[in-house]
N, C-alpha and C positions, 0 to 999 in steps of 0.2 A: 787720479786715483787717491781714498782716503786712507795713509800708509797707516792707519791704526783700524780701519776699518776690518782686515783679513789678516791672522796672525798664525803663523805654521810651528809647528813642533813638533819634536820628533819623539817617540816612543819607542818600548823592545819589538815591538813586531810593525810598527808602522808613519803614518801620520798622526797630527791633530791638527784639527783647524779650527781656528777660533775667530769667532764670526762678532759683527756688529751686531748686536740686537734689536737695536731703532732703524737701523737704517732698510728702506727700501728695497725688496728682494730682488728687481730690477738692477737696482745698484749695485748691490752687494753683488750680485754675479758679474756684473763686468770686473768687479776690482778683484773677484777671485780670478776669474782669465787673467788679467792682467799682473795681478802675483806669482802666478806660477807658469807664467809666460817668462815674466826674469830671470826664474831660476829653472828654464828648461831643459837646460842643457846640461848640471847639474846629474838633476835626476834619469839621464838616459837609459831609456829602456829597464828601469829600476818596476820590480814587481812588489806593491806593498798594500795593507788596507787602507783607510780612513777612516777619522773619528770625528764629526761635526760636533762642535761647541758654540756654548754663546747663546741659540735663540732654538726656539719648538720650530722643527720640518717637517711638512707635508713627506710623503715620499713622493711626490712629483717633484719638488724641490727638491730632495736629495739626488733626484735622479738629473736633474737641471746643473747643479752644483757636481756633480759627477762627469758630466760631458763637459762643461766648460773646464774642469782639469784636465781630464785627457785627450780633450781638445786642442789646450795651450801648453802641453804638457809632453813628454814622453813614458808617463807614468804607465804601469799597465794595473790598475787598481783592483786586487782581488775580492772587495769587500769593504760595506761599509757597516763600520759596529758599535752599537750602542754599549753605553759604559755601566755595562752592567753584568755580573758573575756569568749567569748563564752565558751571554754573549761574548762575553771575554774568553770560554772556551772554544766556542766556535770558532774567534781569531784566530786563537793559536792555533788551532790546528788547520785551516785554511791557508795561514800566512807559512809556519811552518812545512808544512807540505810543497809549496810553490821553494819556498828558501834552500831546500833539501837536494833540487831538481837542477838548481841555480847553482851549487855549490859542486856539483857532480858533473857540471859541463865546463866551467873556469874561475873558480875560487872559492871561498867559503864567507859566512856572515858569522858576526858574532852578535848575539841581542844580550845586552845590558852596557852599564855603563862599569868601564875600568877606573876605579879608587887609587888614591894613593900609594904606591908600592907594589899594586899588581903591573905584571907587564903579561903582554897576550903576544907570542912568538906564531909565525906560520909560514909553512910552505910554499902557500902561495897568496895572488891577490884577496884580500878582505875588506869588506863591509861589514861596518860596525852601525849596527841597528840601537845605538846611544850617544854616552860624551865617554871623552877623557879626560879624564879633571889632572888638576897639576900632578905632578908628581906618579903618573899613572907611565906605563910605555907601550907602543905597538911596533912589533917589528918584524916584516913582511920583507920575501925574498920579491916580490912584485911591489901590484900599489898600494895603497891604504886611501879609503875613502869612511870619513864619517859622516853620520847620516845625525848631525848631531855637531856638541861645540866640542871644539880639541884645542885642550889648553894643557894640555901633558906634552912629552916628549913621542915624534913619531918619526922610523925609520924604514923608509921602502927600499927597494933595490938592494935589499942586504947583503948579497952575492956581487956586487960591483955594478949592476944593469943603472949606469945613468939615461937610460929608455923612460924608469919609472918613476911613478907622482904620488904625492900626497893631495886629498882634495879635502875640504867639512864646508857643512852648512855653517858654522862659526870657526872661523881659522885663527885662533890665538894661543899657538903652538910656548911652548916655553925655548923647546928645541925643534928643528926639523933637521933630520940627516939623507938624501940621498946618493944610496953610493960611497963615494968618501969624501963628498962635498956636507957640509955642515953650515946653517945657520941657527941664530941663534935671538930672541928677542931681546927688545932693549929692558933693563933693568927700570922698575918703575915702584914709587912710592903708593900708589892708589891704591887701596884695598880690593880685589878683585871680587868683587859679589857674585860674578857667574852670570849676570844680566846682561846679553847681547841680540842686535837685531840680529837675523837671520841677513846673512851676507856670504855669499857662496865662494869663497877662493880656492886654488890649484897650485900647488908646491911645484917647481921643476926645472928642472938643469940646462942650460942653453950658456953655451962659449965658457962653460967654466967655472958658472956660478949660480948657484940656486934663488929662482926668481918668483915670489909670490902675489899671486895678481887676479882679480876677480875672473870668475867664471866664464864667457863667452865664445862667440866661432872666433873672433880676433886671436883669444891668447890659445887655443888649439893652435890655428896654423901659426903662431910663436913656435911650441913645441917642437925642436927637432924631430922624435921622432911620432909616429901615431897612438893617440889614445887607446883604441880599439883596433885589434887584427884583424 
């Protein structure tokens, strides 16, 4: 796979994907199965739209590029939408409506990204349909998952539950606290520009000490206790 060929990001109501424009649509479809093959597990059973970037689609190609996500995928894709006014309201309220549905069975979403000095408190598990940039907080009596890069401070299990995790498509937490376990990253001189590949890790507490480590079925069964009920 060409790892520049297929490039993911996340937005307030969903995906984007950004595609190679030279390359072979042939190709290009395997290396998108195969991107969001890495990060399937991830995205479980997450309901969101997409946005193709990069090159002009047939809609038989979109609909090709569509099965090969939720093929490789646990995505449940409500819609695919052109970046354009008209269409940008039909997301929202597509993406919206499915998000409302989601938040009334076991947690809530938040779409945008949290700044500097906002902190976002909740009752229960949240997905954050953004980033958290430095200096931002999220603090959840469950998990916290960003669907997005988390370079602020994020505290799940706010009530004591060492059960619960932190997850993001970019994990470059400043802090993480679960419970009353606490880590914290190493001090670094490098200017942070905010530029990272998509790399899926999982925050979580095992013998005592909170353990941060790429995405997969390996670091679940790590997990004492279950992701999902």
């Amino acid at each position: 796979m060409n790892p520049k060929s297929v490039i993911i990001k996340s937005n307030k109501y969903g995906l984007i994907v950004i595609l190679d424009e030279k390359l072979p649509f042939d190709e290009l479809l395997l290396d998108v199965a195969d991107k969001f093959k890495e990060s399937a597990n991830f995205f479980k059973n997450a309901k969101m739209a997409v946005t193709f970037r990069g090159r002009v689609l047939t809609k038989a190609q979109e609909r090709e590029l569509v099965y090969a996500i939720v093929n490789n995928s646990q995505i449940h894709i409500l819609c695919v939408v052109d970046e354009d006014k008209v269409q940008e309201e039909h997301y929202r309220c597509v993406v919206e409506d499915a998000m409302e549905e989601k938040m009334r069975q076991d947690g809530q979403f938040y779409r945008g990204t949290l700044r500097m000095g906002q902190v976002l408190e909740t009752e229960t598990s949240v997905v954050i349909m953004g980033d958290v940039n430095p200096g931002a907080s999220v603090v959840s009596k469950g998990n916290i998952v960003v669907l997005g890069s988390c370079r602020g401070n994020v505290y799940a299990g706010a009530t004591g539950d060492t059960g619960c995790f932190a997850a993001a498509l970019i994990m470059k937490p400043q802090q993480v606290r679960i419970a009353d376990k606490v880590a914290r990253s190493a001090i670094t001189k490098r200017v942070d520009t905010g530029e990272y590949k998509i790399d899926p890790k999982i925050a979580y507490v095992k013998d005592g000490h909170i353990y941060v480590k790429p995405i997969g079925q390996d670091t679940y069964l790590d997990i004492p206790t279950p992701l999902i009920e």
